[in-house]
Residue, then its C-alpha position, 0 to 999 in steps of 0.5 A: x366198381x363200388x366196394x364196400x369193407x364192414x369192419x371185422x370183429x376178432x375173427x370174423x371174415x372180412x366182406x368185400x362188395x363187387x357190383x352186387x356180388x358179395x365175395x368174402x376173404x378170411x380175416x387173417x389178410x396179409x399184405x404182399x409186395x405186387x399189392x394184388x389179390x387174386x380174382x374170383x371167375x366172378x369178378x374176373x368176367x365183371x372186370x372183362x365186361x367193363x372193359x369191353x363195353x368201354x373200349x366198344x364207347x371209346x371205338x364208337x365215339x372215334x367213329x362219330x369224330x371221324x363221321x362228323x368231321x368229315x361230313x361238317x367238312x364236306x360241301x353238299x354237292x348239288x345232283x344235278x346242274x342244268x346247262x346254262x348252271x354249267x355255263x356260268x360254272x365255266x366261265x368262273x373255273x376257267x377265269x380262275x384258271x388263265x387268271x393263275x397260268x404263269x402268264x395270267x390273263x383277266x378273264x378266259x375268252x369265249x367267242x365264235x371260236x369256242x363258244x359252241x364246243x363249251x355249250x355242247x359239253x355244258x348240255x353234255x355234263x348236264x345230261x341234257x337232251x338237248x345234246x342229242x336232239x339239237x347236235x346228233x350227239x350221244x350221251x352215252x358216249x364219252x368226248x373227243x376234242x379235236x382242233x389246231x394246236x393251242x386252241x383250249x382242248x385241254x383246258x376247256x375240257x379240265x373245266x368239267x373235270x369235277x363233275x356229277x356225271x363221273x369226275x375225271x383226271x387228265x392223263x397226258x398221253x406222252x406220260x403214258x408212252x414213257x411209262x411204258x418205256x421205263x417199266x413196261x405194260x404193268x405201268x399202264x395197266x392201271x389206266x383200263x380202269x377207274x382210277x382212285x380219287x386223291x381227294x374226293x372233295x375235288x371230284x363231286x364227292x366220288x372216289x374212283x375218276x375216269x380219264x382224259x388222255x390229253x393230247x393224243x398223238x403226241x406220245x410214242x406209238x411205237x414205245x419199246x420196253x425190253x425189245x418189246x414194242x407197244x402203241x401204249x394209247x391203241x393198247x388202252x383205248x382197246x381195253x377200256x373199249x372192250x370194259x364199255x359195260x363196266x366202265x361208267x358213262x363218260x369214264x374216258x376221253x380224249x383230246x387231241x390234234x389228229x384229223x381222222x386220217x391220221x389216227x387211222x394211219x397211226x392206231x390202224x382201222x380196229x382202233x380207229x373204229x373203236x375211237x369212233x364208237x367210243x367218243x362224241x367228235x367235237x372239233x373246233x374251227x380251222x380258224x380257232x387262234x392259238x392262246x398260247x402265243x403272246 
């Protein structure tokens, strides 16, 4: 705001210049304590003016800072991996992994125990269609693990957790059962949707991940809330079933130690028919060794 003052004769109004505006006050001015004089309209609307346009500046410029931290920050994301990228991707998640248990070892071992079961989900995450022509498998179906306690389900399959396709947080299936018990059905219901990523920087840049429930069977198929009684996982698996055509490709799995007689025996033929359609059945050999003993 530039002003400008002429220096009044005897009697004459004193000029004061506001961006062009020329206001004038009579020569008699007398002082006042608040130090203040009042605004005309005019200058009013100016003064409101600047003040708008600097706060819409400092709004847009702490955008800018925001926006430029974040994508500076940010890793690019490749679109796509082909499998043998996945393969390799694997191998060094899953040697970090084991090397950082609370008890390490150097390297995570693949052999014939597992070696075809991690190719299938590298063909898999790559959407490749190798996973359908070479092993009648669908990529349009999410994954089941079945296999002998301690065989690498669990870990193995957290090895793509991060993924292109659609990034998942595994959710053990005895949490979800005391979860249940302790707060009822709106302590699950959550789980027939995406859930918020924590930290898109960890999910290939997405902000909603499906879920692996880890380890079914080993929660409380007949949790009781209040004298209500519940199969927390049957109750899940059904919805997230019955949302397929809202729900992303890939938004749920599973693993879990159940031969198919016993998940009819424990979710009943609706559900068990729903596991079918819902997940590709990967099994690991009879023969894969337990990598938790010493």
């Amino acid at each position: 705001m530039t002003i400008s003052r002429e220096v009044p004769l005897a009697g004459a109004p004193l000029t004061l210049e506001l961006s062009g505006a020329r206001v004038r006050y009579v020569a008699d001015f007398t002082p006042n304590e608040a130090r203040e004089l009042p605004l005309t309209p005019e200058e009013e609307q100016f003064a409101i003016d600047k003040a708008l346009a600097l706060a819409r500046a400092r709004k847009y410029q702490t955008a800018y800072d925001t926006w430029y931290t974040a994508k500076t920050k940010r890793p690019e994301f490749p679109a796509q991996l082909t499998a043998e990228e996945w393969f390799t991707l694997f191998k060094r998640r899953a040697d970090y992994h084991v090397q950082h248990e609370a008890k390490p070892r150097p390297e995570f071992v693949i052999d014939e125990s597992n070696r075809l079961q991690i190719w299938q989900l590298c063909l898999y995450f790559a959407h490749d269609a190798r996973f359908e022509t070479e092993y009648d498998l669908k990529l349009g179906k999410g994954l089941m693990l079945r296999g002998n306690v301690g065989c690498g389900k669990s870990t193995i399959l957290s090895m793509f957790s991060s993924n292109s396709r659609q990034s998942f947080a595994l959710v053990p299936c005895r949490d979800v059962s005391d979860a249940y018990e302790e707060s009822g059905k709106k302590s699950i219901k959550h789980l027939y949707n995406l859930l918020d990523s924590v930290n898109a920087l960890h999910t290939w840049g997405q902000n909603q991940v499906g879920i692996l429930f880890d380890d079914l069977g080993t929660e409380n198929f007949s949790a009781q809330h209040m004298g209500n009684y519940c199969n927390p996982m049957a109750d899940i698996l059904s919805n997230r079933h019955d949302k397929a055509h809202t729900l992303p490709i890939g938004a749920t799995h599973l693993t879990t130690n159940l031969m198919w007689a016993e998940i009819k025996e424990r979710y009943q033929d609706r559900v068990e028919s729903r596991i079918r359609a819902m997940f590709n059945d990967i099994k690991f050999p009879s023969h894969a060794p337990d990598w938790r003993r010493d």
